[in-house]
Backbone as ProteinMPNN parsed JSONL, in Angstrom:
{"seq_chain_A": "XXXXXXXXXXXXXXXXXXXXXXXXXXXXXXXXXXXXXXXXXXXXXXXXXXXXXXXXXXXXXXXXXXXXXX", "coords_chain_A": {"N_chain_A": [[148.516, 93.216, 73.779], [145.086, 91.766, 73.897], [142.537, 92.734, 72.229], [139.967, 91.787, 73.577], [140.517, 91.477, 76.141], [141.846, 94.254, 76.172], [139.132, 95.539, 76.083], [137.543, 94.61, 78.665], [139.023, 95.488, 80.65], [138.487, 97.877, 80.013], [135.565, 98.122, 80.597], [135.786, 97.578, 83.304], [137.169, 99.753, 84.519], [134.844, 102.005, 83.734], [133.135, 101.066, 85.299], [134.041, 101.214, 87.828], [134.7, 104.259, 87.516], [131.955, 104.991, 87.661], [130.958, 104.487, 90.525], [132.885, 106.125, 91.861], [131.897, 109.044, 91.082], [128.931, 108.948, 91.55], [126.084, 110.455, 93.54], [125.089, 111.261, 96.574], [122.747, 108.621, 97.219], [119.244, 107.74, 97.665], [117.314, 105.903, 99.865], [115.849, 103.649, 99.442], [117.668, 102.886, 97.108], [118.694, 100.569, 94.297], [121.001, 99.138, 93.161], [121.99, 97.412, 89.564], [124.313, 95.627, 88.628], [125.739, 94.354, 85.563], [127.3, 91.815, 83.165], [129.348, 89.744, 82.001], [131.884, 87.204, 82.293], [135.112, 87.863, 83.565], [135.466, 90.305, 84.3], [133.272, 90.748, 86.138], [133.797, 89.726, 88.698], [135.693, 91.519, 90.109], [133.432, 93.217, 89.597], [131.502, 92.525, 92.112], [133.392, 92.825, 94.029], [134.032, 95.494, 94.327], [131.242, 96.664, 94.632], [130.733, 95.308, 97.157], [132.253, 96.764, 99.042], [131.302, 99.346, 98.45], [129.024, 99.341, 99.22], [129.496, 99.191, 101.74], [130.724, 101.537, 102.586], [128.153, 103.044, 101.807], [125.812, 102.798, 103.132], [122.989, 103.009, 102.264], [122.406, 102.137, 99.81], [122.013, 99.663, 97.595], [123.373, 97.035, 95.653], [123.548, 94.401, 92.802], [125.092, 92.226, 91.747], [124.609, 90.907, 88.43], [124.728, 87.143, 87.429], [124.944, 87.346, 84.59], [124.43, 89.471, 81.217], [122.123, 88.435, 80.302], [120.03, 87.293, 82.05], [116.735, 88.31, 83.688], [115.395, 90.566, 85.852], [113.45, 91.871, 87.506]], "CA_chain_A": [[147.265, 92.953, 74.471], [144.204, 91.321, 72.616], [141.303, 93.57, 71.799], [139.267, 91.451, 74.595], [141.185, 92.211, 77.376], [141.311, 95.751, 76.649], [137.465, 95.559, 76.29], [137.251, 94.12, 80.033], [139.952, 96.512, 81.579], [137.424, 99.495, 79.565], [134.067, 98.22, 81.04], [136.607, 97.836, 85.332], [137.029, 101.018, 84.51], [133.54, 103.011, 83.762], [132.32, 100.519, 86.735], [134.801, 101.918, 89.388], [134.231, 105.545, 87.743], [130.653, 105.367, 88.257], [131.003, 103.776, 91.893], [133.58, 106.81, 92.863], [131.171, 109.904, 90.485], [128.215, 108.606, 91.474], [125.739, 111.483, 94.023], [124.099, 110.839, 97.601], [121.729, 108.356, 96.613], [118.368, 107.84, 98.9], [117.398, 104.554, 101.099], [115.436, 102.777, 98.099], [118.526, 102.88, 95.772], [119.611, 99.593, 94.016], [122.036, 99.506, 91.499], [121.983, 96.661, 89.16], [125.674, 95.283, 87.595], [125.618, 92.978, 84.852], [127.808, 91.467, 82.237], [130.258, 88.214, 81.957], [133.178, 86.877, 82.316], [136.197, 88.395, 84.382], [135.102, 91.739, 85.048], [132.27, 90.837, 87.476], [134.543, 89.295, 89.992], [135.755, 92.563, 90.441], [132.194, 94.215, 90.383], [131.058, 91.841, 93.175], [134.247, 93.476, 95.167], [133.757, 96.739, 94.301], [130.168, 96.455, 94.679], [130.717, 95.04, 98.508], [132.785, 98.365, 99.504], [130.857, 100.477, 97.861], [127.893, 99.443, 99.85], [130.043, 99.212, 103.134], [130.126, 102.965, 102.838], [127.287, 103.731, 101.467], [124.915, 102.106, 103.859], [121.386, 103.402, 101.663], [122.613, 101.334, 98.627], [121.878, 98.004, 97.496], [124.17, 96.725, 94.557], [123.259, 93.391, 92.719], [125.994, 91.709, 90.597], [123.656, 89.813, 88.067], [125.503, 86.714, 86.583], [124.653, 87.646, 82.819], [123.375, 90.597, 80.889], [120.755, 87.648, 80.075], [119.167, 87.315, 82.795], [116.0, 89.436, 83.529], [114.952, 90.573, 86.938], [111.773, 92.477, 87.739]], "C_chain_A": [[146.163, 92.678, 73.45], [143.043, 92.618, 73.058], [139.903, 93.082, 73.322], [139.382, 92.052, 75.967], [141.404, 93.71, 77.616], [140.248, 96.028, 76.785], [137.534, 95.394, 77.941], [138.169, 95.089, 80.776], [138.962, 97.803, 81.597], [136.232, 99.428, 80.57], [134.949, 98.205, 82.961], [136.201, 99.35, 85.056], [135.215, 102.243, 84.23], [132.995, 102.005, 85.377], [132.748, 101.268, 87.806], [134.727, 103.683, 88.909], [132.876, 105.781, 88.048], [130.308, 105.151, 89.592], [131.468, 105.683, 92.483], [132.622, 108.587, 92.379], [130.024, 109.899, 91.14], [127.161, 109.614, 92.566], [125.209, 110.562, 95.418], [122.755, 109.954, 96.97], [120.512, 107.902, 98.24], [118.041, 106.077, 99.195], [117.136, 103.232, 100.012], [116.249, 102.659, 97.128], [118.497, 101.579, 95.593], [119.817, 99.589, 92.38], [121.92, 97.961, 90.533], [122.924, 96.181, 88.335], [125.435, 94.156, 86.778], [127.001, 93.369, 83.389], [128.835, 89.893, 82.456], [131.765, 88.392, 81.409], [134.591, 87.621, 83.677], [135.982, 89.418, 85.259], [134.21, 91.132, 86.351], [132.594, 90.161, 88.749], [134.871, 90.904, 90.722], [134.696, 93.956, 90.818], [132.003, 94.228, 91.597], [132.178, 92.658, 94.65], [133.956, 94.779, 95.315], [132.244, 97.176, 95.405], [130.165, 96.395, 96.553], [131.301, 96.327, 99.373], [132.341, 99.268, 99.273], [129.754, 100.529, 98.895], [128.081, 99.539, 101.426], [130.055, 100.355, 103.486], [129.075, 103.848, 102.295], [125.934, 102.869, 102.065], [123.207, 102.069, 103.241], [121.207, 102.015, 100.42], [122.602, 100.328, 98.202], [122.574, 97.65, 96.216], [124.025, 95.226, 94.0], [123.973, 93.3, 91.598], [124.997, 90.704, 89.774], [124.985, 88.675, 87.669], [125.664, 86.793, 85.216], [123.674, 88.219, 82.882], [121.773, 90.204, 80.458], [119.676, 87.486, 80.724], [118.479, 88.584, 83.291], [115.868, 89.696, 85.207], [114.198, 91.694, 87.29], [112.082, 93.394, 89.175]], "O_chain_A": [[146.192, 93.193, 72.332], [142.93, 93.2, 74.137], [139.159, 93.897, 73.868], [138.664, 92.794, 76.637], [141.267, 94.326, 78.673], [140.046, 96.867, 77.663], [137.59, 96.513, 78.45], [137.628, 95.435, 81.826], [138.661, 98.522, 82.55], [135.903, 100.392, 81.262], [134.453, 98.993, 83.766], [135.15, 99.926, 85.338], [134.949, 103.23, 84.915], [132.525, 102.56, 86.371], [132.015, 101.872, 88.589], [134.697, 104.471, 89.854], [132.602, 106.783, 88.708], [129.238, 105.666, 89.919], [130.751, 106.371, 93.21], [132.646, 109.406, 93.298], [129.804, 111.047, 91.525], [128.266, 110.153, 92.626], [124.966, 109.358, 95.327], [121.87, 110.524, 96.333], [120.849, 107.806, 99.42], [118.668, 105.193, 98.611], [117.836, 102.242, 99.798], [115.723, 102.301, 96.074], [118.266, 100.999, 96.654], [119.319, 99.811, 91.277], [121.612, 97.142, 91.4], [122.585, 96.201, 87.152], [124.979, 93.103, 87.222], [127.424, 94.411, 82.889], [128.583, 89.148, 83.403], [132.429, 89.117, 80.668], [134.256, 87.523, 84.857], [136.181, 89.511, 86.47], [134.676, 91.158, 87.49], [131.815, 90.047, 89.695], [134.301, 91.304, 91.737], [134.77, 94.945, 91.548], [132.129, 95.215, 92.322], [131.837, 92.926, 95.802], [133.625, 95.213, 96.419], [132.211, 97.751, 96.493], [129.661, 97.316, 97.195], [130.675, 96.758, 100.342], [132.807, 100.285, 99.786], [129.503, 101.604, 99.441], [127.199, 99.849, 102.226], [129.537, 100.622, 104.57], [129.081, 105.079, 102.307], [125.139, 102.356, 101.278], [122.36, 101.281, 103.664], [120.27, 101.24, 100.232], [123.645, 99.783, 98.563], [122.004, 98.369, 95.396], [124.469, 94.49, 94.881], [123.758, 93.98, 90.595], [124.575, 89.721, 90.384], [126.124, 89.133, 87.588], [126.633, 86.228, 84.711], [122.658, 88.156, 83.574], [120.761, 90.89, 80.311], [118.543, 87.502, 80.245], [119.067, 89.661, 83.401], [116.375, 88.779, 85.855], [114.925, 92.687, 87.247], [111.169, 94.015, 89.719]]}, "name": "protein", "num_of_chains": 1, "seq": "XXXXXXXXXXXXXXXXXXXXXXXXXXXXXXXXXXXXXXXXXXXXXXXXXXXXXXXXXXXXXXXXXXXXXX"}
């Protein structure tokens, strides 16, 4: 396995442990995911279930850690 690909399996992983760790959060939450390439297909899924049961939560896959948003 290249060094990349374990990188991107590492960052799935802290995403889906912080999704399943993560406490009651209140109505105003939103979470903000960012980074590139592969992984954030899988945020965007995560991300959609996560918020399916967690109805308070707002989750925004950015497309890149580049972009700013206020």
């Amino acid at each position: 396995m290249t060094r990349g690909f374990i990188f991107k399996r590492a960052i799935v992983c802290l995403i889906v442990a912080g999704f399943l760790t993560s406490t009651a959060a209140s109505a105003e939450t939103v979470i903000k995911v960012g980074g590139s390439g592969g992984p954030l297909g899988s945020a965007k899924l995560l991300a959609k279930a996560y918020m399916k049961i967690h109805k308070g939560v707002s989750i925004k896959v950015l497309p890149s850690l580049a972009v700013r948003e206020g």
